[in-house]
DSSP file (Angstrom, degrees, kcal/mol; ACC not computed):
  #  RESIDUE AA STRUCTURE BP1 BP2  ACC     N-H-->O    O-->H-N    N-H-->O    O-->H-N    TCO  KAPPA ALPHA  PHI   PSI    X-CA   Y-CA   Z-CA
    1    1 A X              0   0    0      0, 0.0     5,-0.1     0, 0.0     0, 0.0   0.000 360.0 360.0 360.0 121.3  -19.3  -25.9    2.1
    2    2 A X     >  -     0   0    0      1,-0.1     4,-0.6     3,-0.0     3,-0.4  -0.510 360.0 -90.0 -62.0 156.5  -21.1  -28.6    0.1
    3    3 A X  H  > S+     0   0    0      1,-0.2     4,-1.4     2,-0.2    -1,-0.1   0.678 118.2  53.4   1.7 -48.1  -25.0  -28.8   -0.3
    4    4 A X  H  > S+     0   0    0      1,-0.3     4,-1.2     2,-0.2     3,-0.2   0.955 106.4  40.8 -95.7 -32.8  -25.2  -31.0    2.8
    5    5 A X  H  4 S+     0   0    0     -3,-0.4    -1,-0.3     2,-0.2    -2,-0.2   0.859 110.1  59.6 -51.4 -47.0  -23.7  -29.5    5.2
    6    6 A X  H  < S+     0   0    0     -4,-0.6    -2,-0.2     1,-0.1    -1,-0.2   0.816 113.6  44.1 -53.4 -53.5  -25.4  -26.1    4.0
    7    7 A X  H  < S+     0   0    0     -4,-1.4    -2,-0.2    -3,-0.2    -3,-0.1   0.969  87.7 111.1 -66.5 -73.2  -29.2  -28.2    4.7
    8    8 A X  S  < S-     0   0    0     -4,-1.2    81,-0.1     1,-0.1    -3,-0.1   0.503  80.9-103.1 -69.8 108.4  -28.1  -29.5    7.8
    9    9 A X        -     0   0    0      1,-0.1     2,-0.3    79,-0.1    79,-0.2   0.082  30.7-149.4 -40.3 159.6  -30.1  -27.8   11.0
   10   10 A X        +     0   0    0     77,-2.9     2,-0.4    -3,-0.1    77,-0.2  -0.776  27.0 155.8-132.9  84.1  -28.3  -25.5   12.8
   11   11 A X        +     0   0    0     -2,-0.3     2,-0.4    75,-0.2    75,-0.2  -0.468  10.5 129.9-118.7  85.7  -28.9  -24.9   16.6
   12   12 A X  E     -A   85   0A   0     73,-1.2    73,-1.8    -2,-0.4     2,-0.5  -0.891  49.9-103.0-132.3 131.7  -26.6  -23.5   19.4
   13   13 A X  E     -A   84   0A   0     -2,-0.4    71,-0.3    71,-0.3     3,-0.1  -0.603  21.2-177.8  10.6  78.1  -26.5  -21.2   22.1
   14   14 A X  E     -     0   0A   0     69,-5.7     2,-0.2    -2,-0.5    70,-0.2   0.745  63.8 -37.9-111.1 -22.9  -24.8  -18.2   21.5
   15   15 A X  E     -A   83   0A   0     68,-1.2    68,-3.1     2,-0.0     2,-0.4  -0.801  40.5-136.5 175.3 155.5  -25.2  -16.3   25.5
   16   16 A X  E     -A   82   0A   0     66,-0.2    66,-0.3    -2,-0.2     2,-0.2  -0.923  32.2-177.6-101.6 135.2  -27.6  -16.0   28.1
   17   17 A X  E     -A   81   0A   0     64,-3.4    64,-5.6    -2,-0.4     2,-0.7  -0.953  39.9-122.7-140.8 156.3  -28.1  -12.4   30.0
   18   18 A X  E     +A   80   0A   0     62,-0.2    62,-0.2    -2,-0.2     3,-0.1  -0.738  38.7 173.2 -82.3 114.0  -29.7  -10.5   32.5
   19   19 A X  E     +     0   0A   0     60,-1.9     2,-0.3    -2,-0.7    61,-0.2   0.721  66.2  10.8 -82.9 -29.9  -31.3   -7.9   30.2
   20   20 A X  E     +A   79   0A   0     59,-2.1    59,-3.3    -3,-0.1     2,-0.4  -0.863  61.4 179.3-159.0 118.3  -33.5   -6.0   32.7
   21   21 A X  E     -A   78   0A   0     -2,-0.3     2,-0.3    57,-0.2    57,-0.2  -0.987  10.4-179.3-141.9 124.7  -33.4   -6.4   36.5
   22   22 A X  E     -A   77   0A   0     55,-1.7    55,-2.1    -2,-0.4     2,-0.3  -0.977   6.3-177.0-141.6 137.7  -36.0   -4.0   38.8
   23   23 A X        +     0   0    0     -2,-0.3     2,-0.2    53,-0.3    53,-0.2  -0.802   5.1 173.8 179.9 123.3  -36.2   -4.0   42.4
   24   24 A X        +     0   0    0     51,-0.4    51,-0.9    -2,-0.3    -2,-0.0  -0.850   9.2 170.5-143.1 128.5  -38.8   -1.9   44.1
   25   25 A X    >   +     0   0    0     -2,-0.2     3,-1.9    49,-0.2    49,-0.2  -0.536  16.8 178.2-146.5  79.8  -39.3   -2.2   48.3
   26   26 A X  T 3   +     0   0    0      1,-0.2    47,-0.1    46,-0.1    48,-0.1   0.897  67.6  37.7 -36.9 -40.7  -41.6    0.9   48.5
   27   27 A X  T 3> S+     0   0    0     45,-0.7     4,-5.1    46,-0.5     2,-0.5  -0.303  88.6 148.6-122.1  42.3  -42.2    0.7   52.3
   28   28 A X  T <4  +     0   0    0     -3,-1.9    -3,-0.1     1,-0.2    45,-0.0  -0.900  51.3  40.9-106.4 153.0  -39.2   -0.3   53.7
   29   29 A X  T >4 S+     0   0    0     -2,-0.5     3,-1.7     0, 0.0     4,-0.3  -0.904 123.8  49.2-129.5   3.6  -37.8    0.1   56.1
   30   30 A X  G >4 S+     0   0    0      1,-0.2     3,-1.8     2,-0.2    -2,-0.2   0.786  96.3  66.5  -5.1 -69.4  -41.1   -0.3   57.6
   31   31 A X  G >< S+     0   0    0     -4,-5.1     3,-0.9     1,-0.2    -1,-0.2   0.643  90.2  70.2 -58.3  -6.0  -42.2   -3.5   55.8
   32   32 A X  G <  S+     0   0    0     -3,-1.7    -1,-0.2     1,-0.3    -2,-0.2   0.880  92.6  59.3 -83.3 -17.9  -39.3   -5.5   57.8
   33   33 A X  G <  S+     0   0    0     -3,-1.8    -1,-0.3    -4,-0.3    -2,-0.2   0.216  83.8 111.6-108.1  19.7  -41.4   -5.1   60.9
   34   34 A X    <   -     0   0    0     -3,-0.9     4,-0.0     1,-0.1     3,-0.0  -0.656  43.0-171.5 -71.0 147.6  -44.6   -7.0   59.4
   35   35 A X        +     0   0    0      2,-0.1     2,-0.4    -2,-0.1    -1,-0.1  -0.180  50.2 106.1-114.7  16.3  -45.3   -9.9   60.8
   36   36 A X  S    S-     0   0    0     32,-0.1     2,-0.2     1,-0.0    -2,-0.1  -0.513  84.5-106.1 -76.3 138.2  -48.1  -10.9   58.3
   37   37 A X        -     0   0    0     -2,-0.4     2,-0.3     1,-0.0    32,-0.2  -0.527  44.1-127.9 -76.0 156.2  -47.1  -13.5   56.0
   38   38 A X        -     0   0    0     -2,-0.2     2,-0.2    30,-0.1    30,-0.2  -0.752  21.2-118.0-123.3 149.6  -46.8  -11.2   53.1
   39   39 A X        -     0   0    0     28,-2.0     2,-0.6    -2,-0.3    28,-0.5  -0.577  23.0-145.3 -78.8 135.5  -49.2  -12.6   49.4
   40   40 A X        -     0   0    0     -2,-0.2     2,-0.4    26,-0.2    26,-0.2  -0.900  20.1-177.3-126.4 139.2  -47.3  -13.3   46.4
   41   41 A X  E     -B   65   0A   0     24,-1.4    24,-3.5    -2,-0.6     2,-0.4  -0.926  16.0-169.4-119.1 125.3  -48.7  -12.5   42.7
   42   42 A X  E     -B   64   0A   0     -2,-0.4     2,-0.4    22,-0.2    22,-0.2  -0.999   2.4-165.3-131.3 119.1  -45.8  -13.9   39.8
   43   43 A X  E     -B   63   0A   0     20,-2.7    20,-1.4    -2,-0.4     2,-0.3  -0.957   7.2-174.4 -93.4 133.5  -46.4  -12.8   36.2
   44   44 A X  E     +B   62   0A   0     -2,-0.4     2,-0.3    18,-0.2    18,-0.2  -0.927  12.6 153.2-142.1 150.2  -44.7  -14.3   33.5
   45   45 A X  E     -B   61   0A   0     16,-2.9    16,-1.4    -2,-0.3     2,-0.3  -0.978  21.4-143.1-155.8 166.7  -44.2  -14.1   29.5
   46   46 A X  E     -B   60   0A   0     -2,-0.3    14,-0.2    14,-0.2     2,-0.2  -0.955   9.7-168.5-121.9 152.3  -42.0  -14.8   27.1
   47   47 A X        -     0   0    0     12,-2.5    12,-0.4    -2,-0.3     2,-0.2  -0.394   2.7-163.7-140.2 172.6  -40.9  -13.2   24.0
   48   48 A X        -     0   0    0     10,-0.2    10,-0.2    -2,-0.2   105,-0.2  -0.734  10.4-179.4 177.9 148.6  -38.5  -14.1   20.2
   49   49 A X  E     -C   57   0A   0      8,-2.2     8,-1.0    -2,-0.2    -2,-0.0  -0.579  32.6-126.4-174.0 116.1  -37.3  -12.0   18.1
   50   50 A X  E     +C   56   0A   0      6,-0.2     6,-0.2     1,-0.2     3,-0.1  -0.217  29.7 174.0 -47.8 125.7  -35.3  -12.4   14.8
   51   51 A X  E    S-     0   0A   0      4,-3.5     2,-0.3     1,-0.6     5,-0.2   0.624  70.0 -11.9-110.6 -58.1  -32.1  -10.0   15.6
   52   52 A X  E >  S-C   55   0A   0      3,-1.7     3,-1.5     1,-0.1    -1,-0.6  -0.998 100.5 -59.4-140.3 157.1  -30.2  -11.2   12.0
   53   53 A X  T 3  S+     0   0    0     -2,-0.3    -1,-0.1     1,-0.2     3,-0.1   0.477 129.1   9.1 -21.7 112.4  -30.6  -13.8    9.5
   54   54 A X  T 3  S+     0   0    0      1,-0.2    32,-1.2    31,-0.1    -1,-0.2   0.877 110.9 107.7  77.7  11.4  -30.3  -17.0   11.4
   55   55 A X  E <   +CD  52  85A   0     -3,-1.5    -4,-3.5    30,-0.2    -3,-1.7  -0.940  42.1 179.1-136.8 138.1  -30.3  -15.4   14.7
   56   56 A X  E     -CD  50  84A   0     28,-1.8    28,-1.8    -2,-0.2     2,-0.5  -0.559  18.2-150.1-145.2 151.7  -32.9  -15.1   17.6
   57   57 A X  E     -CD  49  83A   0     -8,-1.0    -8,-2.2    26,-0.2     2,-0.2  -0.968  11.3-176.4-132.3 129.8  -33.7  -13.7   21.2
   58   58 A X  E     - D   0  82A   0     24,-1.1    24,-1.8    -2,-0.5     2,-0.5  -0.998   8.3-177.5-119.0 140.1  -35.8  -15.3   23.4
   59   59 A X  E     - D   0  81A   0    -12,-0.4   -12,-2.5    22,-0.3     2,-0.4  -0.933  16.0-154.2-132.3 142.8  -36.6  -13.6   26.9
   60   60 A X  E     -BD  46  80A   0     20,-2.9    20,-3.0    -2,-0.5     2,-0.3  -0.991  13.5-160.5-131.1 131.1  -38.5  -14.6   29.6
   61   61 A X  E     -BD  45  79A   0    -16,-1.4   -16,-2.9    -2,-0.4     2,-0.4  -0.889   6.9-173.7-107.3 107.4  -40.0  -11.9   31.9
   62   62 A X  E     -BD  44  78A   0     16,-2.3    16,-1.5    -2,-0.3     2,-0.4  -0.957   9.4-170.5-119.1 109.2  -41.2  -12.4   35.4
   63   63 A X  E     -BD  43  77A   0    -20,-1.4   -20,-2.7    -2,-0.4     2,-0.5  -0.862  13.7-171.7 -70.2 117.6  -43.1   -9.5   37.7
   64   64 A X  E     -BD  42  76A   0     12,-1.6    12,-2.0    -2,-0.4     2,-0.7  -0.979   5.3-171.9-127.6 112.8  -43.3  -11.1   41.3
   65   65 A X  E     -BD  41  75A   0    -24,-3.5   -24,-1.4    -2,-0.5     2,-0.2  -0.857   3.1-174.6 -93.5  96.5  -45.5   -8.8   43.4
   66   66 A X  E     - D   0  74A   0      8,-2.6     8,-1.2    -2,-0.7     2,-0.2  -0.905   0.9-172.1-127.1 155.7  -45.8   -9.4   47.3
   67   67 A X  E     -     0   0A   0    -28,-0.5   -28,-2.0     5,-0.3     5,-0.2  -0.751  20.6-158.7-152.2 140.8  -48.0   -7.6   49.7
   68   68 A X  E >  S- D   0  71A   0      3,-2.5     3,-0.7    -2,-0.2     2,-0.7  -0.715  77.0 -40.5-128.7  74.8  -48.3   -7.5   53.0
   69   69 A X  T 3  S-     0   0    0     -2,-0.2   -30,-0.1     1,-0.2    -2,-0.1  -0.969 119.5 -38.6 110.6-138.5  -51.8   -6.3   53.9
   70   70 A X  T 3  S+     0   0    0     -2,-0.7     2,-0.4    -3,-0.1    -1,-0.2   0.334 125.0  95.5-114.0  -7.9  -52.4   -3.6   51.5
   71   71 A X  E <  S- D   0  68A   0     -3,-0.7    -3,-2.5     1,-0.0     2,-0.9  -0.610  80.0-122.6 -66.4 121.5  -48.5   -2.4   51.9
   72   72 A X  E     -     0   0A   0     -2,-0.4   -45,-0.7    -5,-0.2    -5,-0.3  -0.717  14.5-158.5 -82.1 119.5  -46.2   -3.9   48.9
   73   73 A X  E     -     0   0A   0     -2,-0.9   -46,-0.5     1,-0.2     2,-0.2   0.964  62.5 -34.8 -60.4 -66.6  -43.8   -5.5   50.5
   74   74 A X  E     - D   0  66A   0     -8,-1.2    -8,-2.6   -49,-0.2     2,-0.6  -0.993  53.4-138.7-155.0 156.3  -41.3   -5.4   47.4
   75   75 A X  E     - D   0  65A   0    -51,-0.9     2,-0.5    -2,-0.2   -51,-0.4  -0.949  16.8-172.3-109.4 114.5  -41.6   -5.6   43.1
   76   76 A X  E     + D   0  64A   0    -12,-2.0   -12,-1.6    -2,-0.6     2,-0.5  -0.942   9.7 179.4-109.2 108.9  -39.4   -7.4   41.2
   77   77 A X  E     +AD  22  63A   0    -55,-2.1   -55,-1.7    -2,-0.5     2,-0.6  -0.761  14.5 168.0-111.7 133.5  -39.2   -7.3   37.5
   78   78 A X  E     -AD  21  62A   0    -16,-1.5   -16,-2.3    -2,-0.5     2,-0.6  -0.870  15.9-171.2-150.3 122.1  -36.6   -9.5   35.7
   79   79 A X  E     -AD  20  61A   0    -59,-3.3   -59,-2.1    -2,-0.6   -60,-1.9  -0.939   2.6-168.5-123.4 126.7  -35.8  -10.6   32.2
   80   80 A X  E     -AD  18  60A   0    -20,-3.0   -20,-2.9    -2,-0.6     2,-0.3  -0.829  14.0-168.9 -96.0 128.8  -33.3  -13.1   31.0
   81   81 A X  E     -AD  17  59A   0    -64,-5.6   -64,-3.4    -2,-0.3     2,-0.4  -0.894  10.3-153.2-120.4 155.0  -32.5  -13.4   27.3
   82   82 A X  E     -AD  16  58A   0    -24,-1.8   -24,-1.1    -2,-0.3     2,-0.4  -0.962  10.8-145.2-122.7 158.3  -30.7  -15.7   25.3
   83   83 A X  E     +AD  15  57A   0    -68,-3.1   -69,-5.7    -2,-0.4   -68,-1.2  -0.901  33.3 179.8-110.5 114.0  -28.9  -15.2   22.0
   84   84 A X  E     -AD  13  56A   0    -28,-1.8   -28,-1.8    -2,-0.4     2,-0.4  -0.945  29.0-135.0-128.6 130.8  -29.4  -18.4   20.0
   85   85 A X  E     +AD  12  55A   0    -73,-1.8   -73,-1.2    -2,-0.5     2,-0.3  -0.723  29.2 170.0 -66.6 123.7  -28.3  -19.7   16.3
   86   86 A X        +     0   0    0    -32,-1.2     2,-0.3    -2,-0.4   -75,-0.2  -0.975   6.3 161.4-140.0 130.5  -31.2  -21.3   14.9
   87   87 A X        +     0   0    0     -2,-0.3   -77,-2.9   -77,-0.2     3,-0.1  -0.922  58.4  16.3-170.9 135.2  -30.6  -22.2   10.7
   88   88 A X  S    S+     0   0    0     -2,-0.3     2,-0.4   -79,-0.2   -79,-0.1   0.888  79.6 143.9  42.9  53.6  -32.5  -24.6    8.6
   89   89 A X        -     0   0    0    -80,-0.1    -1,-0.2    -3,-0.1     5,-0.2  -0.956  55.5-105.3-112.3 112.9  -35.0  -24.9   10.5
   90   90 A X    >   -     0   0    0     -2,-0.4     3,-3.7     1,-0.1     4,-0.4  -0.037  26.1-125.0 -67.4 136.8  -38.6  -25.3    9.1
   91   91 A X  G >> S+     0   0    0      1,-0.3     3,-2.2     2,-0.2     4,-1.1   0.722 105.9  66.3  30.3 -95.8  -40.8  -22.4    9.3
   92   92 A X  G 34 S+     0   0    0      1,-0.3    -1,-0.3     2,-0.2     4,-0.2   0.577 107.4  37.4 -23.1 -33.0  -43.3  -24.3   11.1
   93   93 A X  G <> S+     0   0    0     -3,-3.7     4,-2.1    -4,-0.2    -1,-0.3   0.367  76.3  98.0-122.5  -2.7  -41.3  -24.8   14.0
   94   94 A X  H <> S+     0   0    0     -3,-2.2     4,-3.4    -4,-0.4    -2,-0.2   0.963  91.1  49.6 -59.1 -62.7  -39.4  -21.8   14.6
   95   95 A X  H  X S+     0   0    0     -4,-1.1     4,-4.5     1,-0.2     5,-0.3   0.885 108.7  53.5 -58.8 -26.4  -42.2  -20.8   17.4
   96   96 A X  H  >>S+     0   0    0      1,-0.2     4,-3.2    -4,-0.2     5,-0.9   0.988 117.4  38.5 -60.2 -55.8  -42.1  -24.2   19.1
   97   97 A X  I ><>S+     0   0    0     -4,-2.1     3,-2.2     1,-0.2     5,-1.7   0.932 116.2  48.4 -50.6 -65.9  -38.6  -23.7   19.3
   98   98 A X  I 3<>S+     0   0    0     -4,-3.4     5,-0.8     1,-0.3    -1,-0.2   0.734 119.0  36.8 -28.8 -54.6  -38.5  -20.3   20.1
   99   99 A X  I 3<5S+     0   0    0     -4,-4.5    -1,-0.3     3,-0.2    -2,-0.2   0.530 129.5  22.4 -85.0  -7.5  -40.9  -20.2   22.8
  100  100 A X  I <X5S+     0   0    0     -4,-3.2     4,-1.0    -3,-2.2    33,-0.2   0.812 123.0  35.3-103.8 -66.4  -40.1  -23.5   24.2
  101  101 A X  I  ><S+     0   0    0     -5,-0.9     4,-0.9    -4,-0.3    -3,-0.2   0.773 122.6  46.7 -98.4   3.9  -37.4  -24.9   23.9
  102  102 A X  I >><S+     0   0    0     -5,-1.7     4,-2.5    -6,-0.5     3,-0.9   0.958 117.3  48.6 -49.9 -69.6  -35.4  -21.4   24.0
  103  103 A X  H 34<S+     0   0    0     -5,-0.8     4,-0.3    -6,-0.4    -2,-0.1   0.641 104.9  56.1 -37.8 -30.5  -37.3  -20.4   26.9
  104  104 A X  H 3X S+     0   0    0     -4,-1.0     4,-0.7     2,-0.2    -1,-0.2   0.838 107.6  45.3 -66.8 -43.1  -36.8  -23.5   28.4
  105  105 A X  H << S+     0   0    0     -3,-0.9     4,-0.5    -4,-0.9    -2,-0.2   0.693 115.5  50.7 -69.1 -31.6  -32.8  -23.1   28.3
  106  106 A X  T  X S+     0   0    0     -4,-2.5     4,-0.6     1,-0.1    -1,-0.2   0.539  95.2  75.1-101.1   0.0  -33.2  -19.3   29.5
  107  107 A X  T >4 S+     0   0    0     -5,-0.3     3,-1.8    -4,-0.3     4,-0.3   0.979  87.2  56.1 -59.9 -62.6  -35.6  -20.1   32.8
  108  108 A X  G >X S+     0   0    0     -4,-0.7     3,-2.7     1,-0.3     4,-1.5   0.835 109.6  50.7 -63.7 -36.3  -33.2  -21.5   35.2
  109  109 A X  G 34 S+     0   0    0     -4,-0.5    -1,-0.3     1,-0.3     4,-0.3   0.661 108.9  47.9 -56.4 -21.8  -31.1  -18.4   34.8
  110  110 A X  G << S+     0   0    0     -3,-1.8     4,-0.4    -4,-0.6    -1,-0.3   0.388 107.1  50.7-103.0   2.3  -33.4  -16.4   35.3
  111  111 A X  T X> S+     0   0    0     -3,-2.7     4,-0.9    -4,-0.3     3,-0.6   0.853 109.7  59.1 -87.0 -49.3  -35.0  -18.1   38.7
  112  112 A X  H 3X S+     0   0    0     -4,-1.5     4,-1.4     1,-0.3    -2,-0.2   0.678 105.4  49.6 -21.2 -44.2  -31.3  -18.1   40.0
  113  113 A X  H 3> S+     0   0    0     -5,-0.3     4,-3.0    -4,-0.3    -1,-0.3   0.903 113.3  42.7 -94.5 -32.0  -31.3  -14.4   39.6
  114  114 A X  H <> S+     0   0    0     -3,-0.6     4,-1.0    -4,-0.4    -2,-0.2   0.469 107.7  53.6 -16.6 -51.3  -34.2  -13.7   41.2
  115  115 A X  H  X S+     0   0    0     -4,-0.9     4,-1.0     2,-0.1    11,-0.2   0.927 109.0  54.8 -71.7 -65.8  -33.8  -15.8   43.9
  116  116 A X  H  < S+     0   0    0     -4,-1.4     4,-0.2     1,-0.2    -2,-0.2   0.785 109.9  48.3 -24.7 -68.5  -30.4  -13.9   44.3
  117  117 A X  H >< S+     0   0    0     -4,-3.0     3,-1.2     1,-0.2    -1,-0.2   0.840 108.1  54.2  -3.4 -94.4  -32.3  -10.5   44.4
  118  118 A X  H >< S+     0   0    0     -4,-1.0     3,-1.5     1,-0.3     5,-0.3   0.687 110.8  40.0  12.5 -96.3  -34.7  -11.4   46.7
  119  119 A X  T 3< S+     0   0    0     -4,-1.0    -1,-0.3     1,-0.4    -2,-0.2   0.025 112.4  53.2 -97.8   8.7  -32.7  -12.5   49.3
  120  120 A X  T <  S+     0   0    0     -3,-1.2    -1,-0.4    -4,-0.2    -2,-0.2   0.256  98.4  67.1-124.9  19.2  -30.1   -9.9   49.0
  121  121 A X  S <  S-     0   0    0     -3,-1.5    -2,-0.2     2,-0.2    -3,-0.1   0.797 129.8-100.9 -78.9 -60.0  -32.9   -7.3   49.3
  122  122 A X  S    S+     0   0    0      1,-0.4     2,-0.5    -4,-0.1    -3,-0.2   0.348  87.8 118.0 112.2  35.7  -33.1   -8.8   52.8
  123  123 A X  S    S-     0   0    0     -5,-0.3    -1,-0.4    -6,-0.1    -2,-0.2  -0.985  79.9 -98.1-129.1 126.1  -36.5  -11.3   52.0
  124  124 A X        -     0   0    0     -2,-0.5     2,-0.2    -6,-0.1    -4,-0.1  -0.039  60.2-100.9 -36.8 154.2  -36.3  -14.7   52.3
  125  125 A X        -     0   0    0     -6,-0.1     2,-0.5    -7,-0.1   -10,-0.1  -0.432  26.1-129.1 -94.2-178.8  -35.8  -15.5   48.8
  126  126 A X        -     0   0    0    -11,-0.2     2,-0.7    -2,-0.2    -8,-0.1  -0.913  13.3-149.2-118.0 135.0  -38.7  -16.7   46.3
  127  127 A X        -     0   0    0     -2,-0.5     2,-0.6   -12,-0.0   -15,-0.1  -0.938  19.3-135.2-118.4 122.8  -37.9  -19.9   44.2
  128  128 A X        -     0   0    0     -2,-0.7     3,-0.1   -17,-0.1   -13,-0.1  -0.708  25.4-115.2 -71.6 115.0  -39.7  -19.4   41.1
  129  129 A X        -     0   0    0     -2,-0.6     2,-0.2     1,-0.1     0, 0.0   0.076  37.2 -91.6 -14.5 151.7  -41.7  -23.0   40.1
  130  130 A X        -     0   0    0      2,-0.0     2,-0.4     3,-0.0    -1,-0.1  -0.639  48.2-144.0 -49.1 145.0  -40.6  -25.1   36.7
  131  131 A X        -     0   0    0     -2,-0.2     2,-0.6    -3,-0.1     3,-0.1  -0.743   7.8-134.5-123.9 144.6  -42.7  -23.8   34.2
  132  132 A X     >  -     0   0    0     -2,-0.4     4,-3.7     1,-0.1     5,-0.1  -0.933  22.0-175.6-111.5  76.9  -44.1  -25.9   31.5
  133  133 A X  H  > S+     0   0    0     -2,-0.6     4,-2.0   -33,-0.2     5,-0.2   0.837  72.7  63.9 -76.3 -18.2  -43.6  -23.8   28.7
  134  134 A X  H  > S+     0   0    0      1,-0.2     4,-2.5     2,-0.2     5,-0.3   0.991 109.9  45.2 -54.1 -48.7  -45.3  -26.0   26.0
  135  135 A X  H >> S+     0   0    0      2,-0.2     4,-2.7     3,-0.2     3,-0.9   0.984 109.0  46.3 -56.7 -54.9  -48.3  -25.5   27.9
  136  136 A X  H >X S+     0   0    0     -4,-3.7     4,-1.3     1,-0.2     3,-1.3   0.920 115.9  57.2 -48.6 -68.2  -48.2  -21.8   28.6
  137  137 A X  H 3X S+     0   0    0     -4,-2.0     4,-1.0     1,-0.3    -1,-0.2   0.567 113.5  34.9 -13.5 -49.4  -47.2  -21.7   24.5
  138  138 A X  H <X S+     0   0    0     -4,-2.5     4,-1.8    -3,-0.9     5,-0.4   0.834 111.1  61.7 -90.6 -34.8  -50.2  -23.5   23.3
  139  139 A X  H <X S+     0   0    0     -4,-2.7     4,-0.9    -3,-1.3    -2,-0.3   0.728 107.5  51.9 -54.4 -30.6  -52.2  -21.7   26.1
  140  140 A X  H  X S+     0   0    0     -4,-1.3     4,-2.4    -5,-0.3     5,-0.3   0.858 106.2  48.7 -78.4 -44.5  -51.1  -18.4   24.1
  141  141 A X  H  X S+     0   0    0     -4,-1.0     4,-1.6    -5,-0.2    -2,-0.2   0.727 100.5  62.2-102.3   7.2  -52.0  -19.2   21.2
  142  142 A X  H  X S+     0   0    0     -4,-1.8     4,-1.4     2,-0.2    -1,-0.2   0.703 108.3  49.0 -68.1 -33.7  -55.4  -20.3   22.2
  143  143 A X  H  X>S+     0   0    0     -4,-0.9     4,-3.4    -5,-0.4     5,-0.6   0.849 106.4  51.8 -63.1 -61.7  -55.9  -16.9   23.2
  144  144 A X  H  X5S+     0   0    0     -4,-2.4     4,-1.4     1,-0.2    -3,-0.2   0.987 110.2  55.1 -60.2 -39.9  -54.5  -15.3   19.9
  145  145 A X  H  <5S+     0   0    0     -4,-1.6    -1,-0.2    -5,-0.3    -2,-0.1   0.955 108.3  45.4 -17.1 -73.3  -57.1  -17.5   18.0
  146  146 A X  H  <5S+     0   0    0     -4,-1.4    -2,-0.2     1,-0.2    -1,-0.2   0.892 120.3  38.1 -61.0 -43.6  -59.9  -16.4   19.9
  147  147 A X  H  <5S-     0   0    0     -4,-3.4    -1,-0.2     2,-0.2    -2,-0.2   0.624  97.5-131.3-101.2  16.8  -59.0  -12.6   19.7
  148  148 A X  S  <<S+     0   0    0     -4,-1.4     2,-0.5    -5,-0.6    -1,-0.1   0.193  72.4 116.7 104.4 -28.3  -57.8  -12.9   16.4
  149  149 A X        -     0   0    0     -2,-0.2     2,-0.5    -6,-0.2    -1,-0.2  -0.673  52.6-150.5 -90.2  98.4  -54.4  -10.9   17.3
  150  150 A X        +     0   0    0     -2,-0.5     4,-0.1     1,-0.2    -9,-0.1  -0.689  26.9 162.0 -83.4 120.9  -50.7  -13.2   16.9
  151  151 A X        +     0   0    0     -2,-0.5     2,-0.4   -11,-0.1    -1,-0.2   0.537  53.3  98.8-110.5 -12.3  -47.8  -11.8   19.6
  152  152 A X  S    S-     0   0    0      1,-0.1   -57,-0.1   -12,-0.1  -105,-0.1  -0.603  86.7-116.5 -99.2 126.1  -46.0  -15.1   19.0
  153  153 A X        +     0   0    0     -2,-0.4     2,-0.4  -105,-0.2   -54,-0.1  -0.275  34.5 178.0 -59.0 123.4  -42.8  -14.7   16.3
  154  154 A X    >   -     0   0    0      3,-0.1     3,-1.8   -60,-0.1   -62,-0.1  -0.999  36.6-119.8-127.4 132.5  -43.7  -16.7   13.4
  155  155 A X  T 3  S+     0   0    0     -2,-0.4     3,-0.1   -64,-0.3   -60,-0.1  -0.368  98.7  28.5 -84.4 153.4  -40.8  -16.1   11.1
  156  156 A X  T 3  S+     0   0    0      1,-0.2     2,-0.6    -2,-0.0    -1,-0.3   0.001  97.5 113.3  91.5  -6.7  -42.0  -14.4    7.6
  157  157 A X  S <  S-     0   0    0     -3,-1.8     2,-0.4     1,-0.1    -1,-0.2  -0.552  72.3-128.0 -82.0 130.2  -45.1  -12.8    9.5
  158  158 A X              0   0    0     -2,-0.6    -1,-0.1     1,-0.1    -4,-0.0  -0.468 360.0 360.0 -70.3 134.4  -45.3   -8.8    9.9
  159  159 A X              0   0    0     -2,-0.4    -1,-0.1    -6,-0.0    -2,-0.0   0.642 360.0 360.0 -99.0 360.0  -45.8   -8.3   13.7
């Protein structure tokens, strides 16, 4: 390989997976026979991590809680990862990428699978929003500012 080629950014896709898929319906078979429109509470985070030189996981993590009353209707915990080649890329930019536009690329799979759960659970299914991950991203690390504490991989940093 010459010099330029060697410089030359390096970014690709290497898989997307269901890493971690939980399903809960504490109170069935009960809960089918609410008729209360049942509350829904969605947590979400995303994560990176360097696995070997020049390669990266990012996973995005969703908790969708619904309630019917004070009965939980059903829990659903799901994370989707991707495996991504990332090389010559500066520093500086590693988190945008990581958290953004990785994250971005590993969302749809992971509403898709969700949805899929759901609805084979025997719940109308839940269509997770588009997410704006730049925001949530800078929204993270205006929080790690303030308490002083970094969760977002910035590559050469001890975690």
């Amino acid at each position: 390989m010459s010099s330029t080629q060697n410089s030359e950014p390096v970014f690709s896709i290497q898989r997307t997976y269901l890493k971690d898929l939980s399903l809960e319906i504490p109170n069935a078979p009960q809960i089918f026979l609410e008729t209360e429109q049942p509350a829904v509470e969605i947590q979400l985070d995303v994560s990176a991590q360097q696995i070997v030189e020049g390669i990266f996981e990012t996973a995005v993590t969703v908790t969708i809680t619904t309630r019917a009353g004070e009965k939980t209707a059903f829990l659903v915990e799901a994370k989707e990862a991707g495996i991504f080649e990332i090389r010559n890329v500066p520093d500086e930019q590693m988190p945008m990428i990581l958290n953004v536009v990785c994250a971005n690329i590993v969302y749809p799979y992971l509403r898709a699978n969700v949805a899929d759960v759901i609805q084979r659970a025997g719940f109308p299914p839940i269509h997770l929003a588009e997410i704006n991950f730049e925001a949530l991203y800078q929204q993270r690390l205006q929080q790690e500012q303030q308490a002083g504490q970094p969760s977002i991989y910035v590559p050469g940093q001890v975690q």
